[in-house]
C-alpha positions in Angstrom: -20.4 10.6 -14.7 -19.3 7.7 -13.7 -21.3 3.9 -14.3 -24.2 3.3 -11.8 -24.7 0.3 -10.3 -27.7 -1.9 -9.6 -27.7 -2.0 -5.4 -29.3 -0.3 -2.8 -27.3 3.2 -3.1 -27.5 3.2 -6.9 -30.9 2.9 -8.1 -31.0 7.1 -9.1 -30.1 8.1 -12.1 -29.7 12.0 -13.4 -27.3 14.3 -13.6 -27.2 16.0 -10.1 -27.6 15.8 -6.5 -28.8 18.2 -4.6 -27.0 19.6 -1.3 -28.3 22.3 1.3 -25.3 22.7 3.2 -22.1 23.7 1.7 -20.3 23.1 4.8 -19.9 19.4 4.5 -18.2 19.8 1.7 -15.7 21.7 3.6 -15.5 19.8 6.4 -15.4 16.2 4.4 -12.6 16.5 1.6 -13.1 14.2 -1.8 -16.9 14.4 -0.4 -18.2 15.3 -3.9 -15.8 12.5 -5.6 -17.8 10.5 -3.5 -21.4 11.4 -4.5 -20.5 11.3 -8.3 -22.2 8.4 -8.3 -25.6 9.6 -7.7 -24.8 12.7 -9.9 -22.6 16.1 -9.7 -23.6 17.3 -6.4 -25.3 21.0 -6.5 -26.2 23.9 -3.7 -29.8 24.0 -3.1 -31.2 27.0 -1.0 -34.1 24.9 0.0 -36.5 28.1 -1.0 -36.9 27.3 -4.2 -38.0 23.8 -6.1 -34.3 22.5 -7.8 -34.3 22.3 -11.6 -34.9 19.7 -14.0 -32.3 16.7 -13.5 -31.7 16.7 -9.7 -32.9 13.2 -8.8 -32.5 13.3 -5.1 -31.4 15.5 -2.0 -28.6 14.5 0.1 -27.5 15.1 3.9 -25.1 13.8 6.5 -26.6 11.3 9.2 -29.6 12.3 11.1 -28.6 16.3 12.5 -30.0 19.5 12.2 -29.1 20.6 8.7 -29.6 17.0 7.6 -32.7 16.8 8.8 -33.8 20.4 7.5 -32.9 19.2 3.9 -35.2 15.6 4.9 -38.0 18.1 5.3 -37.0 20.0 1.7 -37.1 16.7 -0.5 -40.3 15.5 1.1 -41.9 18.7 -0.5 -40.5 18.4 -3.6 -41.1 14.7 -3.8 -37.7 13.4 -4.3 -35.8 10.7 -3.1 -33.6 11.7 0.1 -29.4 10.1 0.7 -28.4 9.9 3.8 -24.4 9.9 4.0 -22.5 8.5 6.6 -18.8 7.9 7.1 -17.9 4.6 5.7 -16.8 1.5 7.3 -13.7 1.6 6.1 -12.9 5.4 6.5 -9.8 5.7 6.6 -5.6 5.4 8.0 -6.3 8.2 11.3 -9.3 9.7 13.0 -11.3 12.5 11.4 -10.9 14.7 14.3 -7.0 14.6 13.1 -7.8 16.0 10.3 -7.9 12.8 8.3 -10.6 12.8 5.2 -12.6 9.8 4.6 -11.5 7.7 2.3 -15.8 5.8 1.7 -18.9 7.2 2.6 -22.4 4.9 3.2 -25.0 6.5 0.5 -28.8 4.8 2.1 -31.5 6.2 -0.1 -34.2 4.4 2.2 -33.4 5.5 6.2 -30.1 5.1 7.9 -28.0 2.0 9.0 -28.1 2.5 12.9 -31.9 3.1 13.4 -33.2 -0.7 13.5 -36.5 1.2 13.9 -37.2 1.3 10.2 -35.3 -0.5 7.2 -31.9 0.5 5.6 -30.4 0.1 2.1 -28.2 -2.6 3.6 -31.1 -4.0 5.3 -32.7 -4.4 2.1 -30.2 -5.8 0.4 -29.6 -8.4 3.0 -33.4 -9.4 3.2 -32.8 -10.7 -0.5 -29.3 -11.7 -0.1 -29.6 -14.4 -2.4 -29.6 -11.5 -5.4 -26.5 -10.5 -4.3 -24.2 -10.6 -7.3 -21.4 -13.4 -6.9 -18.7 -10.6 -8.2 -19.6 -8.9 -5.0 -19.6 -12.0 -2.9 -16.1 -13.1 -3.8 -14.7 -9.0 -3.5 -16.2 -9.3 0.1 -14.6 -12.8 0.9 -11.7 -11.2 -0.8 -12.3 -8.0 1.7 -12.6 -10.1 4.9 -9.5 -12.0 4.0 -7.4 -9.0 3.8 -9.0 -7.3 7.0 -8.5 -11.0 8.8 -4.4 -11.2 7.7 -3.8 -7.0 8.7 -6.3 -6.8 11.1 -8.4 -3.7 9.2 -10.9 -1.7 10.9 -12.7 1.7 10.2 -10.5 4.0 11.7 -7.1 2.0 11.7 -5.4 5.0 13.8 -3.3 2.9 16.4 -0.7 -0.1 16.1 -1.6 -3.5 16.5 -1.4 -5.4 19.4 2.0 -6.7 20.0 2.0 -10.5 19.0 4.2 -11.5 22.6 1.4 -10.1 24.6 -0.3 -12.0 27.2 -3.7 -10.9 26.5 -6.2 -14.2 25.9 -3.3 -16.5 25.9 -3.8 -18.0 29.5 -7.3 -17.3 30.4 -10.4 -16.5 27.5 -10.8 -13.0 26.9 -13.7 -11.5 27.0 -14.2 -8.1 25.8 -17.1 -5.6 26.9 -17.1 -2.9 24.4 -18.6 0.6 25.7 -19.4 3.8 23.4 -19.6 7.2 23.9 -22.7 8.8 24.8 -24.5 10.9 22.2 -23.4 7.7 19.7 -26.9 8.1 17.6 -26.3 4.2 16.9 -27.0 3.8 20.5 -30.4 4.8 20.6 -31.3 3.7 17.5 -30.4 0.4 18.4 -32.1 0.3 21.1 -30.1 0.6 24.1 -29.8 2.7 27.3 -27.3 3.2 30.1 -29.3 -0.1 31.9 -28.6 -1.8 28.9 -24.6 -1.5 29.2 -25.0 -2.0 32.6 -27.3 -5.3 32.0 -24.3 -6.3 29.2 -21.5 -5.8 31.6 -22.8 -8.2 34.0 -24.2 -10.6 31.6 -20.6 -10.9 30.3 -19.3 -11.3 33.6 -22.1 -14.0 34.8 -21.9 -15.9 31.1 -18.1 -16.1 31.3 -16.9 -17.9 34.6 -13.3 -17.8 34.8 -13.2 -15.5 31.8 -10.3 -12.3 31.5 -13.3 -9.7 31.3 -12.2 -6.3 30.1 -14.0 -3.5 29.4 -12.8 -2.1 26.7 -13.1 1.7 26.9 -12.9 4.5 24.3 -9.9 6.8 24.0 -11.8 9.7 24.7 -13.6 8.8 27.5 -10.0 7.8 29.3 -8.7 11.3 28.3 -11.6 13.2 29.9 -13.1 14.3 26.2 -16.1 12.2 26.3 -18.3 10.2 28.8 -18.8 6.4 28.3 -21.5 4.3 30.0 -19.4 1.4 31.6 -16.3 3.3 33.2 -17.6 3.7 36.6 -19.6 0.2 36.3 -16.3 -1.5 35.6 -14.3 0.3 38.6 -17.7 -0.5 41.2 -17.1 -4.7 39.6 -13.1 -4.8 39.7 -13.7 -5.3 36.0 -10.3 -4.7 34.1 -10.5 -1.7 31.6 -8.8 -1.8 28.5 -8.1 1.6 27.4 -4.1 0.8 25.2 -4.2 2.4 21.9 -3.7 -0.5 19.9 -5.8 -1.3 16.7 -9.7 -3.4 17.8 -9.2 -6.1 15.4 -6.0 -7.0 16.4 -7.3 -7.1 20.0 -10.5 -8.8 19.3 -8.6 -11.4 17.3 -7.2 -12.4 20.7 -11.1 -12.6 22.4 -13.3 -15.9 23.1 -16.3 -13.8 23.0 -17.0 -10.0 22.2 -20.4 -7.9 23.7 -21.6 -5.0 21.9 -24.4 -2.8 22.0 -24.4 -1.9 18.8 -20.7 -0.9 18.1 -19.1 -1.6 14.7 -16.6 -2.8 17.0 -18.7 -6.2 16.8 -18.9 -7.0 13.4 -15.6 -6.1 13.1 -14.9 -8.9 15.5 -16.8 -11.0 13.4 -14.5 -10.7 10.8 -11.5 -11.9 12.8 -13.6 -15.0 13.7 -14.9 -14.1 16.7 -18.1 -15.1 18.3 -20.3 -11.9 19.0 -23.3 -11.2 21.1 -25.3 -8.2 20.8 -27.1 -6.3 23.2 -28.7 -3.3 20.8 -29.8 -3.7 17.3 -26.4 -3.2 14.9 -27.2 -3.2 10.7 -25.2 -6.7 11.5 -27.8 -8.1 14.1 -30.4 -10.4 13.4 -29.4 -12.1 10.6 -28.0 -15.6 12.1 -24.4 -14.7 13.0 -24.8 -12.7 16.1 -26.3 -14.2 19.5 -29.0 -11.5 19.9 -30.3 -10.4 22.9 -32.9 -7.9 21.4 -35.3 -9.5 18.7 -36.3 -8.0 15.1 -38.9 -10.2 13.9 -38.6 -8.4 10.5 -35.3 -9.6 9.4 -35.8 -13.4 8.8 -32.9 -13.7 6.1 -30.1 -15.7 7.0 -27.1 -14.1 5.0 -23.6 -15.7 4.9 -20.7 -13.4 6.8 -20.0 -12.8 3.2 -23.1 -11.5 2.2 -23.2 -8.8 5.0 -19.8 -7.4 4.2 -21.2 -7.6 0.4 -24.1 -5.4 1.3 -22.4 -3.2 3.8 -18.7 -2.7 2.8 -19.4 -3.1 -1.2 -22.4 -2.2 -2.2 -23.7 0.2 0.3 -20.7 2.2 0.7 -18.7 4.5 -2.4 -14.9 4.8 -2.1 -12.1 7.3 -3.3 -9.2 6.0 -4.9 -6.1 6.8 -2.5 -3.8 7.6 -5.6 -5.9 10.3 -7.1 -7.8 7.9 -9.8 -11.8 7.9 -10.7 -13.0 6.1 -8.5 -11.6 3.5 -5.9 -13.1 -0.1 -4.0 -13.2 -0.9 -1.2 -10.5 -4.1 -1.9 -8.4 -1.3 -3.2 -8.7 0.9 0.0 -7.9 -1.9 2.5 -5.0 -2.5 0.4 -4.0 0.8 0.7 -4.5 1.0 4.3 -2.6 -2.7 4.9 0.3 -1.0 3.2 -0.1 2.1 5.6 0.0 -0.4 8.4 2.9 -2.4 7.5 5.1 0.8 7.4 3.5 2.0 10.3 5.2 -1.1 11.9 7.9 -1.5 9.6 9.6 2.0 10.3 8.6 2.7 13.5 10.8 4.6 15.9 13.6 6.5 14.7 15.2 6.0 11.9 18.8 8.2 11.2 19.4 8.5 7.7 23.0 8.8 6.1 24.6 8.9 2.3 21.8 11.0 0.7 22.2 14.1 -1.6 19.9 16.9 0.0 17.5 16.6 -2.9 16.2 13.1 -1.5 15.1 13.9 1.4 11.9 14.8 1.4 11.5 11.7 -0.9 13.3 9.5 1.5 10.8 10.8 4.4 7.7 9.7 2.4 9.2 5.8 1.9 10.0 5.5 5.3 7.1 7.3 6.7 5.3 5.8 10.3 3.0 7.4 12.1 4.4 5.6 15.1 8.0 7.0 13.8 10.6 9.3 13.1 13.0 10.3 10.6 16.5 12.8 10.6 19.2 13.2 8.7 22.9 13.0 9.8 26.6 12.8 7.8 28.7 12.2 11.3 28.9 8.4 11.8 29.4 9.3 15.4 26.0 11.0 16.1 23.9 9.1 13.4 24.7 6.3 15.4 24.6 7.8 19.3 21.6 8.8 18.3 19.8 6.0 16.7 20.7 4.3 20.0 19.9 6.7 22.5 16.1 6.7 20.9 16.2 2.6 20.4 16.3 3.1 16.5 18.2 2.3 14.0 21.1 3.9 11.1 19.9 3.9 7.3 22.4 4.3 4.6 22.4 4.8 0.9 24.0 1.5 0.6 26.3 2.9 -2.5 27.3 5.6 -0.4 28.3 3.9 3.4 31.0 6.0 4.8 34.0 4.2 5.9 33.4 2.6 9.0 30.1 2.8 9.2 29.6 -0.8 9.3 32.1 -1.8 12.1 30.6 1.2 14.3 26.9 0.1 13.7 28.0 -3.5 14.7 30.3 -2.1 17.4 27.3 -0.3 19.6 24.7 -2.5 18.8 23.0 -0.5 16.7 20.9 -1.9 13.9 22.3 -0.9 10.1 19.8 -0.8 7.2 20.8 -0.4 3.5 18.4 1.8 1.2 18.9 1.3 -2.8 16.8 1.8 -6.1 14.1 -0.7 -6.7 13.8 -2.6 -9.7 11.3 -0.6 -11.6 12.3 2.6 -10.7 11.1 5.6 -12.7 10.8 7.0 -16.2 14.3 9.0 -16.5 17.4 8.2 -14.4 18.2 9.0 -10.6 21.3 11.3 -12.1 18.9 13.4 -13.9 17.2 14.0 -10.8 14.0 11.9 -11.6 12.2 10.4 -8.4 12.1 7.0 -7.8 8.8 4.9 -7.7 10.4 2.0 -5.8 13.0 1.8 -2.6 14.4 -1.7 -1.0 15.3 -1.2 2.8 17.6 -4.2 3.6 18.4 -5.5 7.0 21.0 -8.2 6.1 22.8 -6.6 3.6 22.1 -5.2 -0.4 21.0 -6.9 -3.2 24.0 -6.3 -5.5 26.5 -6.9 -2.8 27.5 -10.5 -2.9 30.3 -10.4 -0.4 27.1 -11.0 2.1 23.9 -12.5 2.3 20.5 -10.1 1.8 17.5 -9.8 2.6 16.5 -10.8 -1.0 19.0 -13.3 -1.3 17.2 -15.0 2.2 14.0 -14.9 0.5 15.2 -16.0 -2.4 16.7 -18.8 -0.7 14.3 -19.7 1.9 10.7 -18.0 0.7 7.4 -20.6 0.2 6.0 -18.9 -2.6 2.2 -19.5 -2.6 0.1 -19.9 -5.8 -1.2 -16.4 -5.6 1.8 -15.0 -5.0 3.5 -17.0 -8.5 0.3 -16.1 -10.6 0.8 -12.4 -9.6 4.4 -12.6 -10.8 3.1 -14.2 -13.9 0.8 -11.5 -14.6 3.1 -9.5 -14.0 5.8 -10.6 -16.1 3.7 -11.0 -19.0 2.7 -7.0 -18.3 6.4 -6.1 -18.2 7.0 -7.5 -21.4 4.0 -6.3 -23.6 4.2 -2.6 -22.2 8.1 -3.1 -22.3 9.2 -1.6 -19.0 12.6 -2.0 -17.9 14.1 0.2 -14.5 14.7 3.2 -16.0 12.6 3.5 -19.2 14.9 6.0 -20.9 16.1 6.1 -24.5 14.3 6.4 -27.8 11.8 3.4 -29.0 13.1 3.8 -32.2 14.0 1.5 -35.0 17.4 -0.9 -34.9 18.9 -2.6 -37.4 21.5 -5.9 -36.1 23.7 -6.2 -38.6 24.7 -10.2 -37.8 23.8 -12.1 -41.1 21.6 -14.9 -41.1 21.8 -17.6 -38.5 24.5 -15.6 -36.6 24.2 -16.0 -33.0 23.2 -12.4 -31.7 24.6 -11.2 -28.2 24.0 -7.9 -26.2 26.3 -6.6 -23.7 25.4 -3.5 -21.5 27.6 -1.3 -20.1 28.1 -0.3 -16.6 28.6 2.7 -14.6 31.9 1.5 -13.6 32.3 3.0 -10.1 29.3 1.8 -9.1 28.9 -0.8 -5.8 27.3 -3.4 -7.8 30.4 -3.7 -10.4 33.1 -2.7 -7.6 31.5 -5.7 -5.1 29.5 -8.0 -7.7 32.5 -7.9 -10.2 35.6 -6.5 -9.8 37.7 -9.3 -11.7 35.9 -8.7 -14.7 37.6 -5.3 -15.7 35.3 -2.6 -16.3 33.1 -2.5 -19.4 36.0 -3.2 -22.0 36.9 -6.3 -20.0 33.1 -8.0 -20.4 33.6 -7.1 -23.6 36.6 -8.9 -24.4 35.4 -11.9 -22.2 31.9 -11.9 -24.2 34.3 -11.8 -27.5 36.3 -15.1 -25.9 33.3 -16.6 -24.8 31.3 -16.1 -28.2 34.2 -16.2 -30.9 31.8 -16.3 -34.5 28.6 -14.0 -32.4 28.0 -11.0 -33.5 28.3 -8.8 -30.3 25.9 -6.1 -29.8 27.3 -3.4 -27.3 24.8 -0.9 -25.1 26.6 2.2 -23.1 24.5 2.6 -19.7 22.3 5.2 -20.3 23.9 7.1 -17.4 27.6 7.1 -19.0 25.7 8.2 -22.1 24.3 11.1 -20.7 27.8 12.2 -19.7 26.5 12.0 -15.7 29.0 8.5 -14.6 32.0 6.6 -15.5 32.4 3.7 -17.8 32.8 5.6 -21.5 34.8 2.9 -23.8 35.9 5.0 -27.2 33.9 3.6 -30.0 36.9 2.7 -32.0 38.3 0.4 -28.9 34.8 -1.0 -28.5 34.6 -1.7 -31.9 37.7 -4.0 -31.6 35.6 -6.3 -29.4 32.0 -5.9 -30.4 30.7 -5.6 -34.1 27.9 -2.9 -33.3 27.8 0.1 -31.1 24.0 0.9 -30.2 23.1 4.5 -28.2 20.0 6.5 -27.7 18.0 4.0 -27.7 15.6 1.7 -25.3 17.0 -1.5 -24.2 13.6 -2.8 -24.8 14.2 -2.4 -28.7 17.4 -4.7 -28.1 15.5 -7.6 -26.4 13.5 -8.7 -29.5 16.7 -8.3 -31.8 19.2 -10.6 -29.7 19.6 -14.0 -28.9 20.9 -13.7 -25.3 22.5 -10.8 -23.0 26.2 -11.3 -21.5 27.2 -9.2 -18.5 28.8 -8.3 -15.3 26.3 -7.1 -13.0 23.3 -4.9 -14.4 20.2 -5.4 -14.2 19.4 -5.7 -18.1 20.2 -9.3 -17.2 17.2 -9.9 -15.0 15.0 -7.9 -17.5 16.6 -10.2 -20.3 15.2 -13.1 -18.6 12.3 -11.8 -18.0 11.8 -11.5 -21.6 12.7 -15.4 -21.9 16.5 -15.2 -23.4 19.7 -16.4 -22.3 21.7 -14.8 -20.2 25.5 -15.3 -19.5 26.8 -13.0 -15.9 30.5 -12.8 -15.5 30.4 -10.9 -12.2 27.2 -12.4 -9.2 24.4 -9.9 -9.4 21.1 -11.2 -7.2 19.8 -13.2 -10.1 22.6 -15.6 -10.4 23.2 -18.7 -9.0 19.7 -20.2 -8.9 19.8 -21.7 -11.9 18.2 -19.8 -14.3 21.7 -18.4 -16.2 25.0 -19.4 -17.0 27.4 -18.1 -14.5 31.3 -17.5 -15.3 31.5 -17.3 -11.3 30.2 -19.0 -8.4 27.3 -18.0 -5.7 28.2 -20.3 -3.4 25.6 -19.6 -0.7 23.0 -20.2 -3.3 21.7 -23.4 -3.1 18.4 -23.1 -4.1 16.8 -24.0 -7.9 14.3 -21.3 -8.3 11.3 -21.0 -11.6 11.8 -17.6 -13.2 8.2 -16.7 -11.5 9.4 -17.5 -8.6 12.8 -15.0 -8.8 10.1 -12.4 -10.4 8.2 -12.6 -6.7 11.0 -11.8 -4.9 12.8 -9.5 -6.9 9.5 -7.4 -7.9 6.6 -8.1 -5.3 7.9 -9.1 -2.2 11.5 -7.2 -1.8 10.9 -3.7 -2.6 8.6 -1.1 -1.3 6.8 1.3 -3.7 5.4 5.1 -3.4 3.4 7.2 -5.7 5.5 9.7 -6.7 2.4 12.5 -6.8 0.8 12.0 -3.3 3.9 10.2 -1.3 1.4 7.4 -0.5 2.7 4.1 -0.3 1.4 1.6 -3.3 1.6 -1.6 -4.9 3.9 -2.6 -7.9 0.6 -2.9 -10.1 0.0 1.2 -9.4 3.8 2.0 -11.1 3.3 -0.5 -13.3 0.3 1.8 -14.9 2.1 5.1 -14.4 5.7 4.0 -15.9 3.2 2.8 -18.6 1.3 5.8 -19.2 5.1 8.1 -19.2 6.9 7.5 -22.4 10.4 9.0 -22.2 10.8 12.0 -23.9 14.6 12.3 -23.8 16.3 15.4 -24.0 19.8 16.1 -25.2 22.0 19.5 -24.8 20.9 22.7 -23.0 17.5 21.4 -22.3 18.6 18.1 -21.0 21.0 20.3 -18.2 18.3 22.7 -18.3 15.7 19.8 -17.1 18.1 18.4 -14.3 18.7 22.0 -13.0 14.7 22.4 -12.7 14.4 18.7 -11.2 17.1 19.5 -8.9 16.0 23.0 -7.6 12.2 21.3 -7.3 13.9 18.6 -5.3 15.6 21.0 -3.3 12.4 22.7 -2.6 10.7 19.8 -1.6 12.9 18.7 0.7 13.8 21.9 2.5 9.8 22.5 3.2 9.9 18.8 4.7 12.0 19.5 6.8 10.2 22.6 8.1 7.6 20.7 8.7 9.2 17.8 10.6 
């Protein structure tokens, strides 16, 4: 079971909880992960006095069977947990079908009924006990809800930045709810009270853009409000877009609530907030209040409410399938829903991609507010993207002739889709998914004909002290769990035979076709020409030379016969990890590959003779110039680019977008097991046919 903690919603301890109605659990998926923390929930009939180790009885809010199994626990003297959904719940509505991602466990009443005290109400009374670690994850909390404007329900897009709304006159917004809301009377409000609230607003804010803002449901007819008609009789503007609250409230000069999450939500963004009803949130100094609670005298920091109410009184699933999850991780999680919400909406007309990526492809470029097809004419990829105001995507190593002129030709936007930099544990040939994608605007990364997206932010970025001890942290983790892209090949034991003193030098191999040797270095000569110009450069080294693992595996072009190579190198090294390399060599020469960046990662030398992305900023010795790179960058500052801020990641068991930190752990946790012969085909037959699969149901369901 996992760890209690010392707060208001883990003070039991025991083995189980006990449940009366087994439909919750049906209803509310990963609703048992969620209890663990009180103890493995268990099915109570409510006849019979539960067995030894059930320390309390829990229920959901303040209905029927909830109250039924209130009524149970008071007879058998134990403790009683309300559950509530969370206030961060979730990426889409539960009436979509969307499960919560936190629930609120109160052991002492309920957070809406200001009649009697809550767990968070508690807590907040003696703030000052509140443990700094939670303090600083709730400043950390707020921050991240402030920057991505983060709500409970975070089921519509964000207001558009060029919209008009509070930029010429203050904006005031009236927030109604939906009757039946148990918050409502449990705060302490009526229909006058809305009504009093509307005009208050109105008389309070002369001059003032006063909205009404109005719930979804009660615009489509599914549910009545309190204020609709009010506003209508006033001439008070309604607004009713589906666009996220914070980003609206962040626009506001003041915000009324009854007793609305909606208010402290505004609170977060900065905003000041009055209350008409009695909110958890109310009373405490940061609210004008328009209802007194004599009982609450505590005057909490911002910091310490979101401490007691977002991280202490509320339990959280981990998005990605893990034990147990926070609710810093879950607004990450849902930040990175947002931003490709935004990022990919519309349509989006992919071209260049084998069958068997599909369904992948769908997941990394998955909005809600989007689309996403398939096409292999240039013609209608590209009358379509423009008839729907989208956009083409390419598998950049796979453009079809002419696809670029025609693009530029109708106006029609052109992105390039390639591997990320820490890709997977086996390679793309062998039918292993990828854990990272870049989607480039400009260009690609290993095309320097043009300039790229990373290459612009390579360039132009101001990378911020958090950002450069992230990519600290994280090079330091790359090196001591020795991750490279593709993690392949044995970690067995090598012996260099240079003698003592002998300067040491590795040179990978290439697929030779491929776009980043045909564009980054196509004067070079294919894999026996770095070799030779790694033999001219270094005379008296001792040249180590590395196949790729691809043209190992008998899957790409670029084999050199080992008796040629041999002419130009002094060892031959195969099956093996590149990693195992690294610690044997002094410094790396190549054309374009990525082994390069990892080399410097690792803190050698490195020597390119074609222009991958990592050259030209100073950091290697180039044989040719980057002339559009102007820029001196710190290795921790290329690592930003290159590993946090350019690509986008995806959990290869849920589809769920996630950070590099999340691959990081699972390329860790995968050692490669290669296989050679019948059961290496065998394996890429089985990855291919499950790919198949996978993508053909996808597209069923799109």
């Amino acid at each position: 079971m996992p760890e209690r903690v010392d707060n208001a919603a883990g003070r039991l301890s025991g083995d189980r909880v006990g449940v009366l109605s087994i439909g919750m659990f049906w209803r509310v998926r990963g609703l048992a992960r969620l209890l663990e923390t009180l103890g493995r929930p268990v099915w109570l009939s409510g006849l019979a006095r539960p067995g030894a180790g059930v320390v309390a009885v829990a229920g959901w809010g303040r209905k029927a069977p909830a109250l039924r199994a209130m009524r149970a626990a008071a007879r058998w003297s134990l403790p009683f947990v309300t559950i509530e959904d969370g206030f961060l719940r979730s990426a889409g509505l539960g009436v979509q079908g969307v499960p919560p991602l936190s629930v609120v466990l109160d052991d002492r009443g309920v957070h809406y009924e200001a009649g009697a005290p809550s767990a968070i109400e508690a807590d907040l009374q003696g703030w000052q006990a509140i443990p700094e670690a939670d303090i600083a994850a709730a400043a950390e909390l707020i921050g991240l809800m402030r920057r991505h404007f983060i709500g409970k329900y975070n089921d519509a897009p964000d207001l558009n930045p060029a919209d008009e709304a509070g930029r010429s006159r203050p904006l005031v917004l009236v927030v109604d709810q939906t009757r039946g809301d148990a918050s409502i009377a449990g705060g302490g409000m009526d229909e006058a009270g809305f009504i009093a609230m509307l005009d208050a607003a109105v008389a309070e804010n002369p001059g003032a853009d006063v909205r009404v803002k109005v719930h979804p449901d009660v615009m489509a007819g599914k549910r009545q409000g309190f204020l609709l008609g009010a506003a209508k009789a006033r001439g008070i503007a309604l607004e009713a877009r589906a666009v996220s609250w914070p980003s609206l409230a962040a626009r506001a000069a003041r915000v009324y609530v009854a007793t609305s999450l909606a208010g402290l939500e505004a609170l977060i963004q900065g905003v000041p907030v009055t209350c008409f009803g009695l909110p958890f949130y109310a009373g405490w100094g940061l609210t004008d209040d328009r209802q007194a609670l004599p009982r609450r005298q505590a005057r909490p920091s911002l910091e310490a409410v979101v401490a007691a109410a977002y991280i202490r009184a509320c339990r959280y699933l981990d998005p990605l399938g893990g034990p147990s999850g926070s609710a810093v991780g879950v607004a990450r999680h849902i930040a990175r829903i947002k931003r490709s919400d935004a990022e990919f909406a519309g349509h989006t007309v992919v071209m260049g991609l084998r069958p068997w990526k599909h369904a992948r492809m769908r997941l990394f470029l998955a909005s809600r507010w989007g689309r996403v097809s398939f096409a292999t004419d240039v013609g209608a990829a590209i009358a379509t993207a423009r008839r729907d105001g989208g956009r083409v995507a390419v598998w950049a190593a796979r453009a079809p002739d002419g696809l670029v002129a025609a693009c530029r030709a109708a106006d029609v936007p052109l992105w390039r889709i390639e591997d990320g930099f820490l890709r997977s544990v086996g390679l793309g040939s062998d039918h292993v998914a990828a854990a990272s994608l870049v989607v480039d605007r400009q260009g690609i990364y290993f095309d320097p004909t043009g300039p790229s997206d990373l290459e612009t932010l390579l360039e132009t970025a101001d990378f911020d002290a958090g950002v450069i001890a992230e990519a600290v942290r994280l090079r330091r983790t790359i090196v001591e769990r020795g991750l490279t892209k593709y993690n392949v090949g044995r970690a067995q034991d090598v012996v260099i035979g240079a003698k003592p003193g002998q300067r040491r030098i590795l040179v990978p191999g290439q697929v030779e076709d491929d776009a980043s040797v045909r564009l980054g270095a196509p004067w070079v000569g294919g894999n026996l020409g770095l070799l030779k110009a790694a033999r001219a450069a270094a005379p008296d080294a001792f040249i180590v030379y590395k196949p790729h693992p691809d043209v190992e595996a008998g899957n790409r072009q670029g084999a050199i016969p080992r008796d040629v190579a041999l002419g130009f190198a002094d060892q031959v090294v195969v099956d093996t990890s590149v990693v195992r390399l690294f610690d044997l060599v002094d410094e790396v020469h190549t054309m374009t590959s990525l082994v390069g960046f990892e080399a410097l990662v690792r803190g050698l030398a490195v020597t390119t003779h074609g222009t991958p992305f990592y050259a030209g900023w100073g950091l290697t010795t180039d044989r040719h110039e980057a002339a559009r790179r102007s820029r001196r960058l710190s290795l921790d500052e290329l690592v930003a680019g290159a590993l946090l801020l350019y690509p986008r990641y995806c959990d290869p068991e849920t589809g769920l977008p996630c950070d590099v930190w999340h691959v990081v752990e699972l390329l860790s946790a995968r050692a490669p097991q290669p296989a050679k012969g019948l059961r290496q085909r065998g394996l890429r037959g089985l990855r291919l046919a499950g790919a198949m699969l996978r993508s053909a149901l996808a597209g069923l369901r799109s």
